[in-house]
N, C-alpha and C positions, 0 to 999 in steps of 0.2 A: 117477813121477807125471807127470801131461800138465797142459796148460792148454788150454781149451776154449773158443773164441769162440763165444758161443749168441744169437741174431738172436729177437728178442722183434717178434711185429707183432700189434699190435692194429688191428680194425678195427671204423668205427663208420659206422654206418649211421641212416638220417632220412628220411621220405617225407614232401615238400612238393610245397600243389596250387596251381597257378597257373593263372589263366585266359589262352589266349591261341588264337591260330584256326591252331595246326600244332605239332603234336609237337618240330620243331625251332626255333619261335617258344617253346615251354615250356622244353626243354633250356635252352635261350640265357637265357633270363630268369631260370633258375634259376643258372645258371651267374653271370651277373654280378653275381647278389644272395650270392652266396657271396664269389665274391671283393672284392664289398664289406663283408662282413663280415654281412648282414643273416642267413645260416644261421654259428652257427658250432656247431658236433657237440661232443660233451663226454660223461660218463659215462655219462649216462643215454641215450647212443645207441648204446653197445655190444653189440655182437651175437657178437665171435668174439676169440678169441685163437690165436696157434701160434708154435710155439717150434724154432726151425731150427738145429744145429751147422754154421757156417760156415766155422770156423777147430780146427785142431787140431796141437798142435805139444808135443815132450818137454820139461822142464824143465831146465835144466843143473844139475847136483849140483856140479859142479865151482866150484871159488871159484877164481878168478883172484885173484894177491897184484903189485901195483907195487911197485918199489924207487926210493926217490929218492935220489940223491946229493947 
């Protein structure tokens, strides 16, 4: 038997309009209002999921036993 490291990514998605006079005057305003918390994404902005094996490795059957004196 193995054990499996399996990488879960979700991804969520949101389109918010802001007014402003340049594409990266918009980016930027959308940006700062994120990391101020004013977009925060949650269930209802879910668009995608995918499921990646990252890790993969045997299981040891063997038992190790210690002796104490």
């Amino acid at each position: 038997m193995k054990n499996f490291d399996i990488e879960i990514t979700e991804t969520l998605q949101r389109t918010v309009s802001v007014a402003a006079d340049s594409r990266e005057e918009a980016e930027q305003m959308v940006d700062d209002g994120w990391h101020n918390g004013d977009y925060v994404l949650d269930s209802e902005d879910f668009i995608d999921i995918d499921f990646k094996t990252v890790g993969e490795r045997e299981m040891s059957t063997k038992r190790s036993w210690m002796r104490f004196s």
